[in-house]
C-alpha positions as a printed Julia matrix, in Angstrom:
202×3 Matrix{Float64}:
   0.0     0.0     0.0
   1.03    3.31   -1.08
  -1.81    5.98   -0.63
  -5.2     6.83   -1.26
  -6.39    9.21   -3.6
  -9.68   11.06   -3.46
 -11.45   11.56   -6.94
 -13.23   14.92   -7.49
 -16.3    12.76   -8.58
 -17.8     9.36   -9.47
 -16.26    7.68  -12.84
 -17.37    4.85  -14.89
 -14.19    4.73  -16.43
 -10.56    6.28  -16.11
  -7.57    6.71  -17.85
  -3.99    7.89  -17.76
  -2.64   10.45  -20.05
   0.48   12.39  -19.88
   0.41   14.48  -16.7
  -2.34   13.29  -15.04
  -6.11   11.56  -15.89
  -9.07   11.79  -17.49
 -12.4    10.65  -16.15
 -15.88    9.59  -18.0
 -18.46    9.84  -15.78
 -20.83    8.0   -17.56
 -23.85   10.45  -17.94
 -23.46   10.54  -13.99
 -24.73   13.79  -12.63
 -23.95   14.42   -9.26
 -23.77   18.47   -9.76
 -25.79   21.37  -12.18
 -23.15   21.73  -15.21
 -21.26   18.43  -14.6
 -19.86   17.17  -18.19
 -18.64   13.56  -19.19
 -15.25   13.71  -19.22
 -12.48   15.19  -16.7
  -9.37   16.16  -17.36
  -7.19   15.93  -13.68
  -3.89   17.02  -13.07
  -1.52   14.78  -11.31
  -3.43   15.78   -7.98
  -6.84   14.62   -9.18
  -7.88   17.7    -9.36
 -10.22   18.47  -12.23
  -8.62   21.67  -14.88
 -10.76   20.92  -17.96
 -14.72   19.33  -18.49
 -15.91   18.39  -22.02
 -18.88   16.91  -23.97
 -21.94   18.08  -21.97
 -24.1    15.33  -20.51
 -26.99   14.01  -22.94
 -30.31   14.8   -20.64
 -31.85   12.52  -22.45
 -29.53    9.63  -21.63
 -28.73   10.68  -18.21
 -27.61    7.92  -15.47
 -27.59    5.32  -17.97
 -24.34    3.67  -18.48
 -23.97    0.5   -20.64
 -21.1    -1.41  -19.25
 -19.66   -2.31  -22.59
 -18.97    0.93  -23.78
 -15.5     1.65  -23.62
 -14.73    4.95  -23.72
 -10.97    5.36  -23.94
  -8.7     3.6   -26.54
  -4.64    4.76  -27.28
  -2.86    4.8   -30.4
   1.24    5.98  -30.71
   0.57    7.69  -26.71
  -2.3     9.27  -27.54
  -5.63    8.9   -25.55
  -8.69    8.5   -28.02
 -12.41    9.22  -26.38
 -15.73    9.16  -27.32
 -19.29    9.68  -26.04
 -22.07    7.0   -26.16
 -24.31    9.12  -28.04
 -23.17   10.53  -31.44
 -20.18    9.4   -33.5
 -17.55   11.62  -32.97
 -13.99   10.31  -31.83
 -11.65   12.92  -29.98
  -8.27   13.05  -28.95
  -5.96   14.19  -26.12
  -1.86   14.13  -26.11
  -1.38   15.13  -21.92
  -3.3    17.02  -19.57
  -2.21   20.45  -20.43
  -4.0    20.52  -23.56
  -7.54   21.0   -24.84
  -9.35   17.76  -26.56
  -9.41   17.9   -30.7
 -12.04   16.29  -33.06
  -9.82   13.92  -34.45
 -12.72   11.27  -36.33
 -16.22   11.48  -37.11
 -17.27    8.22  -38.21
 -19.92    7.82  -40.69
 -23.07    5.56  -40.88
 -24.46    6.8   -43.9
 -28.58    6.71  -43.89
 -27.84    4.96  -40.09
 -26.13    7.2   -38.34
 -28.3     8.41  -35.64
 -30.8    11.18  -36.0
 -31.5    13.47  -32.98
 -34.05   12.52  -30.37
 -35.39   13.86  -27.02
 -36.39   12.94  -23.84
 -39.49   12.1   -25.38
 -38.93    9.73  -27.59
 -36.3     8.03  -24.79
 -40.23    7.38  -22.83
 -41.7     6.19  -25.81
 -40.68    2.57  -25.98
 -42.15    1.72  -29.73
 -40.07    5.08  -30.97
 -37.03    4.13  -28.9
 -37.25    0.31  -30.86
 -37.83    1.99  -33.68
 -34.79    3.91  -33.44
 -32.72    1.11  -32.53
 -33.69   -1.03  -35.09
 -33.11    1.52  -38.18
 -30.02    3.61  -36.85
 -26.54    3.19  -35.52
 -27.26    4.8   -31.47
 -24.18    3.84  -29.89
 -20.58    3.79  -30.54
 -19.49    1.16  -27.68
 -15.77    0.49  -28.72
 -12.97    2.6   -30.81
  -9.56    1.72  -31.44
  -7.11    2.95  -34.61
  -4.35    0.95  -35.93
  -1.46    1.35  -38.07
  -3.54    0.47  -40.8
  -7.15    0.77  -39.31
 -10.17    2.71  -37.9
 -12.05    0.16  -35.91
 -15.7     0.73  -34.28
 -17.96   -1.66  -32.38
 -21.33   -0.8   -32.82
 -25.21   -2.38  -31.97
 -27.14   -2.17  -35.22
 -31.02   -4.14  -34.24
 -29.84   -6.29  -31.48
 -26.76   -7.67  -33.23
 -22.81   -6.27  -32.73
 -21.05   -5.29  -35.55
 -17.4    -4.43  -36.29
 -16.6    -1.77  -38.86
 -12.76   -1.19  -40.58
 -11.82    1.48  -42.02
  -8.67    1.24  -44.1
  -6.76    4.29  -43.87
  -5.17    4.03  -47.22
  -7.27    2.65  -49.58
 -10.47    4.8   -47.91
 -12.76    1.98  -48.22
 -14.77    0.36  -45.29
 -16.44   -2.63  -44.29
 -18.86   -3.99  -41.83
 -17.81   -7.26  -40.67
 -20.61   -9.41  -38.3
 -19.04  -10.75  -35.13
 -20.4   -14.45  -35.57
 -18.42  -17.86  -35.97
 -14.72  -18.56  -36.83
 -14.53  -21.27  -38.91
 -11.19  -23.57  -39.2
  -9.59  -26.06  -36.89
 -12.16  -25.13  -34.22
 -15.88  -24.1   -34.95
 -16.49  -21.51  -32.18
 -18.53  -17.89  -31.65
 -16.59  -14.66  -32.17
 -18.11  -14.06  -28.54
 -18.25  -10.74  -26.94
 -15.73   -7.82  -27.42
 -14.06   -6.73  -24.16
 -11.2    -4.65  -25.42
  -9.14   -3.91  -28.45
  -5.81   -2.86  -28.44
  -3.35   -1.67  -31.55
  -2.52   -4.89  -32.69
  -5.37   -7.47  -30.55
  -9.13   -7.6   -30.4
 -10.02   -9.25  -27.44
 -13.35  -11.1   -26.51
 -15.02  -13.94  -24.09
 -16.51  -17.09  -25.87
 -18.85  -18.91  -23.17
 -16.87  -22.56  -22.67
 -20.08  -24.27  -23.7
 -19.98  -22.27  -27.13
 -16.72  -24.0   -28.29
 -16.98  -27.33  -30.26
């Protein structure tokens, strides 16, 4: 044991960058003007907010998102409404729009709090546009996004040189052993990592 450090608020998810942290809250409220994301210093103390809570989604948190991805030591972000990536270098700087990823006739149109109490509209919404953005992660090579499109994950690559893009679905390998792609928990530069249930393996 070293020491404890107090956080300035409640966080779904952290991560380091150069000179301190940054937080995501998680559409967590706990104060009038709170945003998703923190940047700390060293101290924990909070010197920048960005990307103003969605009222419409607040206090829900879906535990697969993962907000934070790196790429060459810099710390990639992005909400879980929308489809905009940004980026940080250290805590001493201001967050740039670095991506904004593309759906074509699904990316997500706007909605209120509304339609977030009317269930048929919400499944509606769901099932013809792309509302979340759960994973991001950029490669030498790649743009990668996780995404729920009617009930079902997809992956979608983005070749950097060529331009071109395609949706890949996240079922079954098939070769020496017939198994489910299972469920993403991470992707890194060079790995994509996910959890096959035991009994799904044959």
């Amino acid at each position: 044991f070293i020491e404890t450090q107090k956080l300035p608020g409640k966080f779904a998810r952290m991560e380091c960058v150069e000179g301190g942290y940054i937080g995501y809250r998680g559409n967590y409220r706990e104060n009038e003007g709170d945003e998703n994301f923190c940047i700390m210093g060293r101290d924990m103390r909070i010197k920048d907010s960005f990307s103003k809570i969605n009222s419409n989604r607040e206090y829900e948190y879906h535990a697969q998102t993962l907000p934070f991805s790196t790429y060459k030591g810099k710390v990639y972000f992005h909400n879980d409404t929308g489809l905009d990536i940004y980026g940080i270098g250290n805590a001493d700087m201001q967050p740039s729009l670095n991506y904004v990823l593309n759906c074509g006739e699904h990316n997500t149109p706007s909605f209120t709090r509304k339609d977030m109490d009317d269930f048929g509209k919400m499944m509606e919404l769901y099932n013809n546009y792309v509302m979340n953005i759960y994973q991001f992660q950029e490669t030498n090579r790649y743009l990668l996004f996780l995404f729920l499109y009617q009930g079902i994950y997809y992956l979608n690559k983005y070749d950097k040189s060529s331009g071109e893009s395609e949706t890949l679905t996240l079922d079954y390998y098939i070769g020496k052993y017939f198994f489910n792609f299972g469920r993403v928990v991470g992707m890194t530069e060079d790995c994509i990592y996910s959890i096959v249930d035991a009994n799904l393996i044959y």
